[in-house]
C-alpha positions, 0 to 999 in steps of 0.5 A, spaced: 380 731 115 386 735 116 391 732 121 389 739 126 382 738 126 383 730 126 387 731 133 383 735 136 377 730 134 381 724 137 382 729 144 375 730 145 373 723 144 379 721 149 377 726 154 370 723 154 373 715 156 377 718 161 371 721 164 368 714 163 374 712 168 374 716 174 376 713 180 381 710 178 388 710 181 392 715 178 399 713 174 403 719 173 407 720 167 415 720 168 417 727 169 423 730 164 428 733 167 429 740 163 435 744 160 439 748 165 437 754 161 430 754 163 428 760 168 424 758 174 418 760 170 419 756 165 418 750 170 413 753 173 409 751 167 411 744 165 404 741 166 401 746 161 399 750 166 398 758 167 401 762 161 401 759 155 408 762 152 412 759 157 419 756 153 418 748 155 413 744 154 412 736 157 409 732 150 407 725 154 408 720 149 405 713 150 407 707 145 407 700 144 407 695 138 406 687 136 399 687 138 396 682 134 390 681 135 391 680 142 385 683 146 384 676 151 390 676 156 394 672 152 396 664 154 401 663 157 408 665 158 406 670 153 401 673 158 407 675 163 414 679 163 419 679 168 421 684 172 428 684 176 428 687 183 432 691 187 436 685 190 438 682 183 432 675 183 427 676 178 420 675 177 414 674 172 407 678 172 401 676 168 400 682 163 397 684 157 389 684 155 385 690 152 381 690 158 387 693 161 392 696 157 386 701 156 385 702 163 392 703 164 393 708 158 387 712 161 390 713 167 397 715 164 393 720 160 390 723 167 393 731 167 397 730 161 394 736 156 399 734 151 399 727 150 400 722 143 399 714 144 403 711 139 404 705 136 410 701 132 406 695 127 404 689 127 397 691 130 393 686 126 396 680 123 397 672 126 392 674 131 387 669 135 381 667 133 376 672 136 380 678 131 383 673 126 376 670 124 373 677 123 379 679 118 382 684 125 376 688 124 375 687 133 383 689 134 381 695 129 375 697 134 379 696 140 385 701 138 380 706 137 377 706 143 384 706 146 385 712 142 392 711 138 393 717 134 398 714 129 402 707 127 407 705 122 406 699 118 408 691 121 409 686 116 404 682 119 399 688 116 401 684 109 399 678 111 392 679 107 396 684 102 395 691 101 388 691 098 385 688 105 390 694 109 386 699 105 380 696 107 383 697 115 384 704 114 380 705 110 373 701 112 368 698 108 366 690 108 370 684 106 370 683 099 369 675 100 366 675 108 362 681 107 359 685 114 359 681 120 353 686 123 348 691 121 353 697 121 358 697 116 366 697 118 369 704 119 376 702 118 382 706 123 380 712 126 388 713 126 393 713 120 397 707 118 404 710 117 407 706 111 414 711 108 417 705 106 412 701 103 411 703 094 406 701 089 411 698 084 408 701 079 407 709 081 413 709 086 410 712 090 407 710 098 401 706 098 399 710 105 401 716 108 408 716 109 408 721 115 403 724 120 403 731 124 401 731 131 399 739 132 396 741 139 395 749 140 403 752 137 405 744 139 408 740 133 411 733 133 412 730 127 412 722 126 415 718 120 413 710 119 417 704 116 417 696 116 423 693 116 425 693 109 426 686 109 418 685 110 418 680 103 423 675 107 417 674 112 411 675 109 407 671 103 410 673 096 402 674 095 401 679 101 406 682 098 406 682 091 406 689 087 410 692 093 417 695 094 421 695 101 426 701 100 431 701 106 428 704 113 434 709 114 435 712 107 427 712 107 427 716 114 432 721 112 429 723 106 421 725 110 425 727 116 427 733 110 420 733 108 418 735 115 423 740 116 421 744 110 414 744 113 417 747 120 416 740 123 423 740 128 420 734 132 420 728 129 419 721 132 420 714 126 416 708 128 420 703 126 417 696 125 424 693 126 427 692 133 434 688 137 435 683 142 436 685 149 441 683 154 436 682 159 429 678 158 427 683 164 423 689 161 425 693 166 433 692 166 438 697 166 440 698 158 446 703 159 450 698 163 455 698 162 455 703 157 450 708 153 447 703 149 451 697 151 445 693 153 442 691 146 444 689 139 441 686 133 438 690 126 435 696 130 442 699 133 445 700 126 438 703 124 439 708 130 446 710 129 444 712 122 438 715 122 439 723 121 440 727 128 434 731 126 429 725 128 428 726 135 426 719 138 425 711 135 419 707 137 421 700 134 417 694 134 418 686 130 422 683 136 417 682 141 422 684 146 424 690 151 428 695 152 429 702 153 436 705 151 439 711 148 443 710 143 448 715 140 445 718 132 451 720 127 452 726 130 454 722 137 449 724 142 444 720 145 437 719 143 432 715 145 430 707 143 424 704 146 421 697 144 415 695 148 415 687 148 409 684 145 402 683 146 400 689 150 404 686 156 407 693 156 407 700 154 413 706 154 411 712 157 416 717 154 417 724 156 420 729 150 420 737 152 418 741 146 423 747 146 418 752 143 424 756 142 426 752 137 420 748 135 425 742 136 424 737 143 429 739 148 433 731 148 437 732 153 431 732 157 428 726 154 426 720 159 423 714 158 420 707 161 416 701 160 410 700 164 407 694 166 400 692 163 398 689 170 392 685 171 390 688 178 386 694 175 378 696 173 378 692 166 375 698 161 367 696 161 368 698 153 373 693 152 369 688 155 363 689 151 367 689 145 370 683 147 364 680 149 360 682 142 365 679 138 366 672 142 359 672 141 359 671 134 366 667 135 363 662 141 359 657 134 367 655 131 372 657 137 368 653 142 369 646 139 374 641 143 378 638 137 383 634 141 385 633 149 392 634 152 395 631 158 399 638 161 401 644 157 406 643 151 410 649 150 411 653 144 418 657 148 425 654 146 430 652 140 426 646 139 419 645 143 414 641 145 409 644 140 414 645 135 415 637 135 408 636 135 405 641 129 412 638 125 409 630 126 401 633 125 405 636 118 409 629 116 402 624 119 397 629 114 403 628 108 404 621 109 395 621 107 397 625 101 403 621 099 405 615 103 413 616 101 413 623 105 420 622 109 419 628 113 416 635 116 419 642 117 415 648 121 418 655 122 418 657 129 415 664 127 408 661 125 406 658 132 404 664 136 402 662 143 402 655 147 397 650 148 394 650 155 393 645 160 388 649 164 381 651 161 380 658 158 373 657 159 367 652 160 371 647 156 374 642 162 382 642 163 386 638 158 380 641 152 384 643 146 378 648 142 379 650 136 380 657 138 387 655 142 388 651 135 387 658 131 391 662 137 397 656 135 396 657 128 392 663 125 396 664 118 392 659 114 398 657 111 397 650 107 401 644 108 405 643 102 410 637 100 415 638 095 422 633 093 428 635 096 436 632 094 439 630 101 444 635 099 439 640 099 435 638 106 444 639 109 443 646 105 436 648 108 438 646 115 445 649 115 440 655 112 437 656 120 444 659 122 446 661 116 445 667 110 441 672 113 439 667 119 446 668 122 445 673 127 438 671 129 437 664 127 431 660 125 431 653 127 426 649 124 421 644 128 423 637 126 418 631 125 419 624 129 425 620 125 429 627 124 435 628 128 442 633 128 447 636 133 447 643 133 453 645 136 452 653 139 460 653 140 462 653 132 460 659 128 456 661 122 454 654 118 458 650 122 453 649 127 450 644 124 454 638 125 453 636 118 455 628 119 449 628 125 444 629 120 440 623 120 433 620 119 430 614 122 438 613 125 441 613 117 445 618 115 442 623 110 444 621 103 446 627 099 445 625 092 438 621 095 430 624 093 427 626 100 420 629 100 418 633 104 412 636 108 412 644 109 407 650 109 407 655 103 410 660 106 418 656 107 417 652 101 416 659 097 423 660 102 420 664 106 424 666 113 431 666 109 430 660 106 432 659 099 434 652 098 426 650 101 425 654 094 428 650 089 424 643 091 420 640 086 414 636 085 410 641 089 403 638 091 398 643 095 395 641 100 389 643 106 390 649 110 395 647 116 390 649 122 386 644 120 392 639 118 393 640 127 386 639 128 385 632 124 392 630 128 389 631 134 383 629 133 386 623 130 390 622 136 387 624 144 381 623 147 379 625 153 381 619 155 388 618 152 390 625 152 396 627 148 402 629 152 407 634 150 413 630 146 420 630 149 423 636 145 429 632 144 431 631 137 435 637 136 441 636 141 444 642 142 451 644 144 452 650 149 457 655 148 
């Protein structure tokens, strides 16, 4: 189907949900603010309206990324974002849930003849159990009920390698778990964008590397990328036969492709994203300069990126923002994140100038609107919700242990982190009794345990759904020996090497204990005469073994010297590592509380 005749089937379908939700309040879009050079009757037309060969015309663009899976409103502090007010206090919000982020959405749409929703990866992948079970296939239904046109690739979309992100694109069963209905599964309805992604062996993009919206004379072009570094984050079987070419250089060259084709709009998707200066999604980003309020990977990225694309939809932080950052030719363009989980959307104005076929940037603005739980959930997002924890209920359902409060998965080091290290270090010592230790990579627990009950389980009652929502990776828990000179390495590697300006700092079993001192800088921050297990001083030239997922001991997440370990033994998968200590060490009467998250001792700067 031509990406014409596609579009035009999308916007039918739209037109058909919006109609399903008539009654609902009306959210409108940001209006832009046109050229000086635009006549009286060229405004007149910016809604689409009367004659059609006005020279500007609005294209709202609704985008958002790192959904994972999330279709339930997320577990706590995942499910909130802070907003700051007028008086300088702040406060949080519960959001996210696709009951409501297709209501909000819908509403944004309402009047907008020219509009395309976006997406910046991580669509699937670590996923709670109602989507991850079913290999994704819900978070798949549910974005084409939301009518997403286009996204790029995340690196959690080669969690289950490219084979099964070809299944999600383009349908058909699961080649081991088969259907989980009577109909069979269609895939994507929209692209899954991958420019920088090639197949080792021809060289060339395992999906489409660029995608044209095109509405009546109306063209905007979208190129998208995941971080080049995707192998670094990824299992080296998601990944195997794959290339990651650098995102800007990739960009550039399909920015070409589509000037050639006549496409001046372009819009990159970018699975790669910066750290804001605020964790309020609705801060100032130009205080106290264009731009100044964000750093990280994505502002390089920006600043290079050729002037001919238009505006960058990014992603992989999980953070937000909205700021314009100067491309190579030193005018200001738009860089929008959208935090994580569907908490939030951005809500984009780009002015096309049919004169030119480009977007008028001048007139660019943009904002992040928040998924709010105060609308009508979409009735079709809770009837897919409901079929698929149907099938779910049987596993999701049952209590694998009890806890006393919530333990947090947020902080350098956190309850939950602590707990998962100790569940790895008790599984390793059933394996082999000389385990010493256990690290956990902060980045594979995707949400807290909750206190409070998410359904009729009771308050305190851990489900093996909330476990899968902890854990969704099946990563196994390995063991492997470590000198103690390499376990000083591997936690100096936390602050160090490619984790120097955004460390990763491991969770560590009970008996494992350092200083991490905050004020020093690069590997120096881990104060190597600290290091010390079960009160002894590590010794360098002594063998430790050591209990980790496949994931770091392949020297994922940077890093390298969890790689070298020898004396592998392969044990089960991690989530059922969690479910035997829990089981193992609560009931209902003796629940678990969350440990104390005090044997990192951090020194502030």
């Amino acid at each position: 189907m031509s990406a014409t005749s596609h579009q035009q089937h999308r916007r039918r379908r739209t037109y058909a949900l919006i109609a399903t939700a008539a009654g609902l309040a009306t959210v409108g879009a940001l209006a832009a603010a046109l050229p000086a050079t635009a006549s009286a009757d060229e405004r007149s037309d910016k809604g689409g309206h009367g004659h059609q060969h006005s020279r500007y015309q609005d294209v709202q663009l609704l985008s958002f990324n790192d959904l994972h899976g999330n279709l339930e409103p997320p577990a706590g502090s995942s499910g909130r974002v802070t907003e700051l007010q007028a008086d300088g206090t702040t406060k949080t919000i519960d959001a996210g849930g696709v009951e409501y982020l297709a209501t909000h959405l819908r509403q944004a749409r309402e009047g907008e003849k020219y509009s395309i929703t976006a997406a910046g990866g991580d669509m699937v992948g670590a996923s709670p159990l109602i989507s991850g079970l079913f290999h994704d296939e819900p978070t798949i239904e549910a974005l084409n009920k939301l009518d997403l046109d286009v996204t790029s690739v995340g690196n959690h979309e080669f969690d289950e390698g490219a084979k099964e992100l070809a299944r999600l694109q383009n349908g058909g069963c699961h080649p081991k778990d088969g259907c989980y209905s009577d109909k069979k599964f269609k895939g994507a309805d929209f692209p899954y964008l991958a420019a920088n992604v090639l197949d080792e062996k021809t060289g060339k993009p395992i999906l489409k590397p660029y995608w044209v919206w095109k509405k009546r004379d109306v063209k905007v072009g979208f190129i998208g990328v995941t971080l080049e570094d995707t192998p670094g984050v990824v299992s080296a079987e998601g990944v195997k036969g794959l290339k990651f070419k650098d995102e800007v250089e990739t960009i550039n060259k399909y920015a070409k492709v589509l000037q050639r084709q006549g496409v001046k709009s372009i819009v990159a998707l970018i699975h790669e994203g910066g750290a804001p200066a605020s964790a309020s999604y609705n801060y100032d980003c130009e205080a106290p300069g264009a731009g100044d309020g964000v750093s990280g990977p994505i502002v390089d990225i920006a600043k290079n990126i050729t002037p001919q694309v238009d505006a960058l939809v990014t992603g992989h932080t999980h953070a937000a923002y909205v700021c314009s950052i100067d491309d190579p030719s030193g005018k200001p363009r738009m860089v929008t994140s959208a935090a994580s989980f569907g908490r939030l959307y951005t809500d984009t104005t780009l002015t096309y100038d049919r004169y030119t076929g480009d977007i008028a940037r001048t007139a660019v603005k943009s904002a992040n609107r928040v998924v709010t739980r105060d609308v009508p959930k979409a009735p079709d997002m809770t009837g897919l919700i409901s079929k698929w924890n149907t099938l779910a209920a049987p596993i999701g359902n049952r209590a694998i242990g009890h806890i006393s409060a919530d333990i947090p998965s947020a902080g350098t080091e956190s309850p939950l982190g602590d707990l998962i290290a100790d569940a790895q270090l008790a599984y390793g010592k059933e394996l082999d009794p000389e385990t010493d230790l256990a690290l956990m990579n902060p980045g594979g627990i995707r949400a807290p345990l909750t206190f409070a009950a998410k359904g009729a389980e009771g308050d305190g009652v851990v489900t093996y759904a909330e476990g899968f929502t902890v854990q969704p990776f099946s990563n196994t828990v390995n063991l492997q020996d470590l000198t103690g000179a390499q376990l000083i390495q591997v936690l100096k590697e936390q602050v160090s090497g490619t984790n120097a300006a955004s460390p990763k700092v491991l969770q560590i079993s009970s008996g494992l204990t350092y200083t991490l001192d905050l004020t020093k800088s690069g590997a120096d921050r881990v104060v190597s005469d600290s290091i010390k297990l079960n009160g002894e001083a590590i010794n360098p030239t002594a063998t430790y073994r050591v209990a980790t997922n496949n994931f770091l001991a392949g020297g994922g997440d940077g890093f390298p010297t969890l790689g070298q370990g020898t004396n592998d033994l392969v044990g089960t998968d991690d989530l059922t590592v969690l479910e035997k200590y829990l089981t193992a060490n609560s009931s209902a009467t003796n629940p678990i509380a969350p440990p104390a998250a005090n044997r990192i001792t951090v020194v502030q700067q």
